[in-house]
C-alpha positions as CSV (number, residue, x, y, z in Angstrom):
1,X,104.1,-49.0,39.7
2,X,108.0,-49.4,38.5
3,X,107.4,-53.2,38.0
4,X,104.1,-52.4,36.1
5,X,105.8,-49.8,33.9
6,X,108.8,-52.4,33.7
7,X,106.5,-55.3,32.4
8,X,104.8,-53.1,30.1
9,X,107.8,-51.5,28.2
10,X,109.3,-55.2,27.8
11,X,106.3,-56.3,26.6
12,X,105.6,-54.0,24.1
13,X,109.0,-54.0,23.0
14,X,109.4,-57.9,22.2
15,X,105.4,-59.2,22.0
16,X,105.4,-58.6,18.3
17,X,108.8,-60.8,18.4
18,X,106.6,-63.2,20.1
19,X,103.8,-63.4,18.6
20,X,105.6,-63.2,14.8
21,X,108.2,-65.8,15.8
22,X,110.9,-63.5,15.2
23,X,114.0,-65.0,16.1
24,X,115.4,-64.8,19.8
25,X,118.9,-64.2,21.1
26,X,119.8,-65.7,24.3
27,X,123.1,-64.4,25.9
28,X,125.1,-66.9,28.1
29,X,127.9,-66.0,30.7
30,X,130.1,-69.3,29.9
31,X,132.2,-70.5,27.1
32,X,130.9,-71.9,23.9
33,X,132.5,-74.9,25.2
34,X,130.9,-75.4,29.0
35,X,128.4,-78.1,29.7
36,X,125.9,-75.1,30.6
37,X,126.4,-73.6,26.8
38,X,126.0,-77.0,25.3
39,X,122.7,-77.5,26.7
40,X,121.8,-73.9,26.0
41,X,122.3,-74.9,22.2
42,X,120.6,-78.3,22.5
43,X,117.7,-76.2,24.0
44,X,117.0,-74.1,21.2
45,X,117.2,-76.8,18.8
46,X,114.3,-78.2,20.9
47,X,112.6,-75.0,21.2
48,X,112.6,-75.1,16.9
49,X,111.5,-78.6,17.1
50,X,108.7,-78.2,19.8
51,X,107.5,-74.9,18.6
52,X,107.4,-76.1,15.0
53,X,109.8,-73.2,14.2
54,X,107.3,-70.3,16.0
55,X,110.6,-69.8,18.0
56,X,114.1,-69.6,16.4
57,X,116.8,-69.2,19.5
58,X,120.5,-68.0,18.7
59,X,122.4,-68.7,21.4
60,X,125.2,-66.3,22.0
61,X,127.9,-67.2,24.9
62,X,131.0,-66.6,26.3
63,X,129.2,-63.2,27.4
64,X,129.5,-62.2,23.8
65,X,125.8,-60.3,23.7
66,X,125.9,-59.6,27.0
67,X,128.1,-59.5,29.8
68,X,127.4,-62.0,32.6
69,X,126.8,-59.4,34.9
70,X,124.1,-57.6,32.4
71,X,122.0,-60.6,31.6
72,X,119.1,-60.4,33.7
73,X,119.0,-56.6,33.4
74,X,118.7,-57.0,29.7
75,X,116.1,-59.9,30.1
76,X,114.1,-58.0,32.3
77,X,114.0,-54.7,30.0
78,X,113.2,-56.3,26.8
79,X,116.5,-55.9,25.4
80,X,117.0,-60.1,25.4
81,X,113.7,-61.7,25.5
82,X,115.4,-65.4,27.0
83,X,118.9,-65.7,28.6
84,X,121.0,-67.9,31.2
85,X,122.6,-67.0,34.5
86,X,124.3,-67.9,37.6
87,X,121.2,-67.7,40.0
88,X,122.7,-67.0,43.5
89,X,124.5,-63.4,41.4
90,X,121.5,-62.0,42.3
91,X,121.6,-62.6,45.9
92,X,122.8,-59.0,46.5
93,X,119.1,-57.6,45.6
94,X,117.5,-60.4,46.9
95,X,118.8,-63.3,49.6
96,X,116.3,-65.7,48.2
97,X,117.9,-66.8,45.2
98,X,120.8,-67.8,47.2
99,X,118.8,-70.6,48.2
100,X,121.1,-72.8,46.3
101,X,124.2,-71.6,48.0
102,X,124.3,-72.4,51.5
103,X,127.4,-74.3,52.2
104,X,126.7,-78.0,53.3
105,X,123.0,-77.7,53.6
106,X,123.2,-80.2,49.7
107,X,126.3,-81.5,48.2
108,X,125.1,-84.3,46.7
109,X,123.3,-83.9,43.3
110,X,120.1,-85.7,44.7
111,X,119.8,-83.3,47.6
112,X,120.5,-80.5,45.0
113,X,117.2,-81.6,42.7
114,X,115.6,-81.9,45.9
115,X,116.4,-78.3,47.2
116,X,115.4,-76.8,43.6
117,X,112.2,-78.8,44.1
118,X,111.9,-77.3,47.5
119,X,112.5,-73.9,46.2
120,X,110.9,-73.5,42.7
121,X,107.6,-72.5,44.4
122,X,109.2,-69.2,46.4
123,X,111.9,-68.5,43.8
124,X,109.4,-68.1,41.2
125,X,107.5,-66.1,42.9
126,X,110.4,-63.6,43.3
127,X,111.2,-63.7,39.8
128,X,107.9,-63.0,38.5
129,X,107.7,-59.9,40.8
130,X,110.6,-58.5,38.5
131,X,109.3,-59.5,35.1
132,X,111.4,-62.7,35.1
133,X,109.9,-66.8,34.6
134,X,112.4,-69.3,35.3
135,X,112.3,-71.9,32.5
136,X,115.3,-74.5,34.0
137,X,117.9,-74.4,36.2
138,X,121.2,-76.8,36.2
139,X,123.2,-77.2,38.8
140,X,127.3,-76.6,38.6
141,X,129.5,-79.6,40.0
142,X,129.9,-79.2,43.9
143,X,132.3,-76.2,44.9
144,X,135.9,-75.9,45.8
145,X,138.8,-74.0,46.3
146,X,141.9,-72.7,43.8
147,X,145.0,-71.9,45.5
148,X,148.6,-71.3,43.9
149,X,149.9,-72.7,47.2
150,X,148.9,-75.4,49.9
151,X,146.5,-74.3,52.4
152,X,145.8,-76.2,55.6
153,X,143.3,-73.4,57.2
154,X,142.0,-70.1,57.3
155,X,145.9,-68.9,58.5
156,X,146.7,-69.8,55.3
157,X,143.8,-67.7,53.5
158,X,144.4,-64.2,55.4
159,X,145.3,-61.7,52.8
160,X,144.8,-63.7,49.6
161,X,143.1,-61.8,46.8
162,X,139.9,-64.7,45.4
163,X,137.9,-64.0,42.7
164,X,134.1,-64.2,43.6
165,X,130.9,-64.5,41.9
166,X,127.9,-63.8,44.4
167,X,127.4,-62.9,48.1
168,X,127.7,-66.1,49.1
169,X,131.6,-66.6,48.1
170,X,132.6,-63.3,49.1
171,X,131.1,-64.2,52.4
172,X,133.2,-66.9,52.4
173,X,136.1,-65.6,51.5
174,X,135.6,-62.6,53.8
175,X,135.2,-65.4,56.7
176,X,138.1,-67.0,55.5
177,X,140.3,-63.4,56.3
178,X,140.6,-63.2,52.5
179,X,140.0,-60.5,49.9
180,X,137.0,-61.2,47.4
181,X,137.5,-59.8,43.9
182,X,134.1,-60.1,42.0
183,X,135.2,-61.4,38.8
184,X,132.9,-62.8,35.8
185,X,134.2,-66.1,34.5
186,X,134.7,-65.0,30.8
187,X,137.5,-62.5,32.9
188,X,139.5,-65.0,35.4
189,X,142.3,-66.1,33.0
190,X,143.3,-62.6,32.8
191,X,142.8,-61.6,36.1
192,X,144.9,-65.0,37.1
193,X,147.5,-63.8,34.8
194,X,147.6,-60.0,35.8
195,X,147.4,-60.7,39.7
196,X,143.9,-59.2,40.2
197,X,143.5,-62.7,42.1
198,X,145.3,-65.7,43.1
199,X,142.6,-68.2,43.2
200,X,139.1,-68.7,43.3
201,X,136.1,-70.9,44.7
202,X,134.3,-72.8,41.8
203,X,134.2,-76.1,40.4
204,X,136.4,-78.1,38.8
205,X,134.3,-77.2,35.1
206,X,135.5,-73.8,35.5
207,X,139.1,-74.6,36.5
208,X,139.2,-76.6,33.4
209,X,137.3,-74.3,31.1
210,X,139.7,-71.3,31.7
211,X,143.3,-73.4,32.0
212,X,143.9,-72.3,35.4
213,X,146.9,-74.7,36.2
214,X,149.0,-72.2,34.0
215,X,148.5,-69.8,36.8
216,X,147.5,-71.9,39.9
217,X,149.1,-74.7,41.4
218,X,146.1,-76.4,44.4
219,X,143.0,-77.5,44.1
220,X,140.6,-78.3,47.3
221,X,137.6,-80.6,47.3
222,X,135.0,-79.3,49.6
223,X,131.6,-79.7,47.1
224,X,130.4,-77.2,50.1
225,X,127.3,-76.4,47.5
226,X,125.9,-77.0,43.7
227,X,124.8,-73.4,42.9
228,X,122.5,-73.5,39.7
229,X,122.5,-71.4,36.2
230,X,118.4,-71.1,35.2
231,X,117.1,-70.3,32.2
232,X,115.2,-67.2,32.5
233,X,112.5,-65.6,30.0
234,X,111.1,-61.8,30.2
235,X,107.4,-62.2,32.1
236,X,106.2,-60.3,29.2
237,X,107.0,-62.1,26.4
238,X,106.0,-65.3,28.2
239,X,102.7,-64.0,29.0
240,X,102.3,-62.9,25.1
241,X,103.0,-66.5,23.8
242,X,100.0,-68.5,23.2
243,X,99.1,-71.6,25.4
244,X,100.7,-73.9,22.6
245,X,104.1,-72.2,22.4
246,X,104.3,-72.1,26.0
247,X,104.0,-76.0,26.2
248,X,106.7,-76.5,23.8
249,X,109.0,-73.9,25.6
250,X,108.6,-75.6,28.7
251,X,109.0,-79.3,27.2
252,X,111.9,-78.5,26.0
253,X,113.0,-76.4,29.2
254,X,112.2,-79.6,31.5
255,X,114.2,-82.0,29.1
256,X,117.5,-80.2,28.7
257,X,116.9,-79.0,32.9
258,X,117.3,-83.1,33.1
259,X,120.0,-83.8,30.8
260,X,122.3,-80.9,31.8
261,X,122.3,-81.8,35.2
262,X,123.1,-85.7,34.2
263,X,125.9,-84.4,32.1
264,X,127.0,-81.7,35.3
265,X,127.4,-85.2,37.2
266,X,128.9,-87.3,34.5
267,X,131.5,-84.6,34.4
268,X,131.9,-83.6,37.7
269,X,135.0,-86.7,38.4
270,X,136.4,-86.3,35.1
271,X,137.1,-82.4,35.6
272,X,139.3,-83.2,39.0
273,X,141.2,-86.1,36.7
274,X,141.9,-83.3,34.2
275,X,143.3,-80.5,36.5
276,X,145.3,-83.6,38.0
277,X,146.7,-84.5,34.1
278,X,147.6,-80.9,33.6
279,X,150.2,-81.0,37.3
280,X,148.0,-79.2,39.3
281,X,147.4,-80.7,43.1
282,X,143.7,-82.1,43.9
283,X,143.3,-83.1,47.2
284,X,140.3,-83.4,50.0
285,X,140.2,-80.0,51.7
286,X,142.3,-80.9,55.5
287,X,140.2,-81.4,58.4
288,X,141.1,-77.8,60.2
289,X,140.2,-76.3,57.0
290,X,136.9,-78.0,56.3
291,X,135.7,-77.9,60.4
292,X,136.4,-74.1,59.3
293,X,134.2,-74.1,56.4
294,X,131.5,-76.3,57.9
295,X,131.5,-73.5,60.6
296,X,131.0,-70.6,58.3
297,X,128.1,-72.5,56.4
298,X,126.3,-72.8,60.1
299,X,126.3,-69.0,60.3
300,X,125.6,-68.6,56.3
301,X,122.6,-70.9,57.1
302,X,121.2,-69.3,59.9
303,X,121.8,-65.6,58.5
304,X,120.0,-66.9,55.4
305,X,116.8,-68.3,57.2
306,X,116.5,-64.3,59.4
307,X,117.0,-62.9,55.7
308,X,114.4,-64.5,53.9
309,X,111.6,-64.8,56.5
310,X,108.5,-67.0,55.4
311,X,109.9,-67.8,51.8
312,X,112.9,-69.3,53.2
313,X,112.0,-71.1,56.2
314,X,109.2,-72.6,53.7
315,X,112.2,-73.7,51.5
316,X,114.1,-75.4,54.0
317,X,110.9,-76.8,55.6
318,X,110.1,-78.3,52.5
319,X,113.8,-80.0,51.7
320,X,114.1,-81.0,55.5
321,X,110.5,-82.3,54.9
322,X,111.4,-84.5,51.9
């Protein structure tokens, strides 16, 4: 009954939107300046194109509409009818979506389409049961670790305050004997600079994006996992658009899904060879510290699989399987 009374107030709220061509805002979590932000606006100009102007998208990001952390609440009400986030944030209400971040299960960006092909089935599924459709996802470059010291193995974690952005790295951290801060990524530099945290896992794009080598000194290659922003829509609204509309939406969806994740791997070198040019440290995680990570992933894993039941052993079945 809450989901059918959740569905039904969204989609009286924004149909007429819809159906009128009213103009859409789309809050993003990232910088105007992030690969992920870039696409968003490249995406709306194809959504004008593709629609022939039924749908004019404004792209607001930098978590200026919305913070990250109130995206897909205000997607799901009505209040936004489109907008992007970090999948795997919503992990804590449902372990499915952190299909994508399971450490060393894919760390390759081929293995990361494949897992997202593996998963779009199930994941969908779960979104739709809370008034959500999943137009694209695009994956972040593999995940590592910000330190303003050298680290050699978990010894060297115990006690360190790490800003996190899902379950899954504050699992990690937790495992690691540090302290997980959950921190959006509009918020780091300041936390960085206050001592609210002394590092962070994340990619290199995010190291770069905020400046972090004015505050942090190491940098540790692991690509442990690719975790994926998506493109979400309100069920509502979607449903409301006509067959045509829908098309064009999801043209343009499946284009910029392909091109963003080209330009996440096009970039994904290029960030390590700036944190590098700014004097920070990048270096292979050390063996004691990666046999440590690759242990935690094994439990993450396995705790994932007695989480998700049918839904995820389908997933993994299906990626294994490919």
């Amino acid at each position: 009954m809450k989901k059918v009374l959740l569905a039904a107030a969204s989609a009286s709220m924004l149909f007429a939107s819809a159906a009128h061509a009213e103009k859409w805002d789309m809050p993003m979590a990232y910088s105007a300046t992030n690969f992920h932000s870039e696409h968003g606006v490249m995406f709306a100009d194809k959504v004008r194109e593709y629609t022939n102007g039924k749908i004019d998208i404004t792209i607001h990001p930098g978590g200026s509409l919305f913070g990250g952390g109130d995206i897909k609440r205000a997607v799901q009400t009505g209040q936004a009818p489109i907008g992007e986030r970090i999948m795997s944030a919503h992990a804590n209400e449902d372990a499915i979506y952190n299909w994508d971040n399971l450490p060393f299960l894919a760390t390759t960006y081929a293995d990361s389409e494949k897992l997202w092909q593996a998963a779009k089935g199930p994941v969908n599924k779960h979104l739709n049961d809370i008034n959500l459709v999943a137009l694209y996802t695009c994956p972040w470059p593999g995940q590592g670790f910000y330190f303003k010291k050298e680290v050699n193995s978990a010894k060297d974690v115990a006690g360190v305050k790490l800003r996190s952005y899902n379950a899954a790295t504050a699992t990690v951290i937790e495992s690691l004997g540090g302290t997980p801060v959950q921190i959006e990524a509009a918020e780091l530099t300041q936390a960085l600079a206050t001592g609210v945290a002394d590092g962070f896992i994340s990619s290199g794009s995010t190291g770069y994006d905020r400046k972090v080598w004015e505050h942090l000194s190491h940098y540790y290659k692991v690509s442990a996992w690719q975790p994926r922003n998506y493109v979400m829509v309100n069920k509502g609204v979607w449903d409301g658009l006509d067959a045509e509309t829908q098309a064009g939406l999801q043209k343009a969806a499946d284009e910029i899904g392909a091109l963003c994740t080209a330009k996440s791997e096009e970039l994904s070198l290029w960030y390590y060879e700036q944190l590098e040019a700014n004097g920070m440290t990048v270096v292979d995680a050390g063996p004691e510290f990666f046999a440590e990570l690759e242990a935690i992933g094994a439990k993450m894993q396995a705790d994932w699989l007695s989480a998700t039941g049918e839904d995820g052993k389908a997933i993994m079945d299906a990626y294994k399987g490919m």
